[in-house]
C-alpha positions as CSV (number, residue, x, y, z in Angstrom):
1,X,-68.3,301.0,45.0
2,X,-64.5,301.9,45.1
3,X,-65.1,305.6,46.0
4,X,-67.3,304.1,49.2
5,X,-64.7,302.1,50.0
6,X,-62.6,304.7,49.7
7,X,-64.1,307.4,51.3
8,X,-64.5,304.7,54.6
9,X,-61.4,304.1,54.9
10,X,-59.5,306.9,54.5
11,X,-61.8,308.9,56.9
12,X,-59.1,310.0,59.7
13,X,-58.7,307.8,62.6
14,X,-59.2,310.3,65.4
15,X,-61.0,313.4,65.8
16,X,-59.8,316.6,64.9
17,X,-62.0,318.7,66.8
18,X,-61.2,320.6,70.0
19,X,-62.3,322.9,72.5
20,X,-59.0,324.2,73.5
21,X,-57.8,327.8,73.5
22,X,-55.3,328.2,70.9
23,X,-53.2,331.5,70.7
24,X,-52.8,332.2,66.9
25,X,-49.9,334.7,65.6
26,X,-49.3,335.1,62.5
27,X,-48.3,338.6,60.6
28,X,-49.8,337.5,57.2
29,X,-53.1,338.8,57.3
30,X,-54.7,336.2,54.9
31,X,-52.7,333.0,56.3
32,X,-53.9,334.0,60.0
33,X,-57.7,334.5,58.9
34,X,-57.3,331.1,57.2
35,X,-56.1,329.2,59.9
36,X,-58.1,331.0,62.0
37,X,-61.5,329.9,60.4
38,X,-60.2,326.1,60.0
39,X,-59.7,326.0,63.9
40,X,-62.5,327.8,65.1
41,X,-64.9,325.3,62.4
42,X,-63.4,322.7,64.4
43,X,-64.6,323.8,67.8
44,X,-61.2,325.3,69.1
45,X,-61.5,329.1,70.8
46,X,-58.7,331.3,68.7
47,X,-56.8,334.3,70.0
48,X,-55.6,336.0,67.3
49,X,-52.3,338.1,67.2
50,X,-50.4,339.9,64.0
51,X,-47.3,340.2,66.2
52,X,-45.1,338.4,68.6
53,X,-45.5,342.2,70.4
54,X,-49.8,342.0,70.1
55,X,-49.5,338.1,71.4
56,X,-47.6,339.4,74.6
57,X,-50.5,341.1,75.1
58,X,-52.9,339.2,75.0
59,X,-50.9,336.4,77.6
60,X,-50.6,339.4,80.0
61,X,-54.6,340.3,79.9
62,X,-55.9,336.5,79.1
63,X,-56.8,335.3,82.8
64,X,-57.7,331.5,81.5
65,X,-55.2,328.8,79.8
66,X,-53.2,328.8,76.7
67,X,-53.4,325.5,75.4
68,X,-51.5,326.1,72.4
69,X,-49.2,328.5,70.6
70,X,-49.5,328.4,66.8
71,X,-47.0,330.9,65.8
72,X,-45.4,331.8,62.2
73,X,-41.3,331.3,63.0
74,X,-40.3,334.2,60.6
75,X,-42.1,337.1,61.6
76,X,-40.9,341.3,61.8
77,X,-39.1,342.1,65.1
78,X,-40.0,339.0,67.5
79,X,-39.5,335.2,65.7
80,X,-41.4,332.8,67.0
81,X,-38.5,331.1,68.3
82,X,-38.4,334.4,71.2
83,X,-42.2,334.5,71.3
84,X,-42.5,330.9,72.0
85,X,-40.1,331.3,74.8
86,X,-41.9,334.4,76.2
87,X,-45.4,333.2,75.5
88,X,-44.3,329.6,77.7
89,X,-42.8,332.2,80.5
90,X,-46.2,333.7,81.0
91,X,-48.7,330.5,80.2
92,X,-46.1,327.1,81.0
93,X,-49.1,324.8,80.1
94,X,-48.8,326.6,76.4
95,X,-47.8,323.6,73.9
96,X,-46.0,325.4,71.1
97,X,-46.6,324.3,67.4
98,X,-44.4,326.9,65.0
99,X,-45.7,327.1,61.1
100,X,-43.3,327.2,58.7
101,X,-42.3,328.2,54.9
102,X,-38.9,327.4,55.6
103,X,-38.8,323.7,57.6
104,X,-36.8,322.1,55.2
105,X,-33.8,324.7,55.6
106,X,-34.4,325.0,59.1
107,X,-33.2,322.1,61.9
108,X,-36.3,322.8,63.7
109,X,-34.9,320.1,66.4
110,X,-31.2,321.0,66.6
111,X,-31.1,322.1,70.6
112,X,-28.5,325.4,69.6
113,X,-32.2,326.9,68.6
114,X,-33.1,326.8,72.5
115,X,-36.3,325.2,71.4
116,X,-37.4,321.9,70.0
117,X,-40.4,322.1,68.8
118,X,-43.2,320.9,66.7
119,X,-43.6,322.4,63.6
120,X,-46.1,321.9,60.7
121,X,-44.7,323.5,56.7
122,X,-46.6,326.1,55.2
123,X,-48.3,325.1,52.7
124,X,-50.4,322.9,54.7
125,X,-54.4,321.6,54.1
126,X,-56.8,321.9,56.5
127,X,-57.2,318.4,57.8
128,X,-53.0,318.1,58.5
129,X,-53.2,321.5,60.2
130,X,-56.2,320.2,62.7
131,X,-54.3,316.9,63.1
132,X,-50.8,318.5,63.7
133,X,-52.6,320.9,66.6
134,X,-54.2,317.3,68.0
135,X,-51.2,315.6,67.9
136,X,-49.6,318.3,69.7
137,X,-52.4,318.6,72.6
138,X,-52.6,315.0,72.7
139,X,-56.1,313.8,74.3
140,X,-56.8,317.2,75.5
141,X,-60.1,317.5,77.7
142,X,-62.8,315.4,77.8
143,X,-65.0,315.5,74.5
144,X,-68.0,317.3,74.4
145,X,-71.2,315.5,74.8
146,X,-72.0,315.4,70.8
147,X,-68.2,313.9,70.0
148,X,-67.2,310.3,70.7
149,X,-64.5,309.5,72.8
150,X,-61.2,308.9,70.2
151,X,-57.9,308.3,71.9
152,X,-55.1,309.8,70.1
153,X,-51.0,309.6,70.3
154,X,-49.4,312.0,72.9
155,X,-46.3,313.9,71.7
156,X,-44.1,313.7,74.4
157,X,-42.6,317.9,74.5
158,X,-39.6,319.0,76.9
């Protein structure tokens, strides 16, 4: 049938699951449990932060790796412009991706910000958010035993 077909073929071509540690911050309660629960369904291991001030703090006390920064860019007191640049300070091998309502006003690439970056706009489903945060890690480390081996593009970051 057309809906076989259809549902074969337009199955992603890599694999959107993860094991990494991803440090979440986001200072909208309901956006942050939401992408929370979309990365941690897909294997990831979230640290969770309502503040660029409460994600400090957790890089200070968190002993292992950072493998990615998903931070809100507008945020109270800290953007995630500053965070990201604090967050990489602390954890280099951090990879930031910024979400964003605001991408299409915003050169998220011009180099006056300091900071090109990845970014993925708010609103986003749950399948572009987990293949954004894979693009971003690139192949990341080796699958786990019950998930094929999938190569995927590499983003190349500064």
């Amino acid at each position: 049938s057309a809906d076989a077909v259809c549902a074969k073929n337009c199955r992603p071509a890599v694999d959107l699951c993860g094991s990494e540690t991803v440090l979440l911050v986001e200072d909208d309660d309901a956006v942050r449990r939401l992408v929370r629960d979309i990365l941690l369904q897909r294997g990831y291991d979230v640290l969770e932060a309502a503040s660029g001030d409460a994600a400090l703090e957790i890089c200070d006390r968190h002993a292992g790796p950072i493998d990615l920064l998903l931070t809100d860019l507008v945020m109270p007191r800290m953007s995630g412009i500053e965070l990201t640049s604090r967050v990489v300070h602390v954890h280099p091998e951090a990879k930031p991706l910024v979400m964003t309502g605001y991408a299409g006003a915003l050169p998220m690439d011009d180099p006056s910000l300091g900071f090109p970056a990845p970014y993925i706009e708010k609103p986003f489903t749950p399948d572009l958010l987990a293949q954004k945060v894979r693009e971003v890690l690139g192949e990341g480390p080796a699958p786990r035993p019950q998930q094929p081996a999938v190569s995927t593009g590499v983003l190349n970051l500064p």
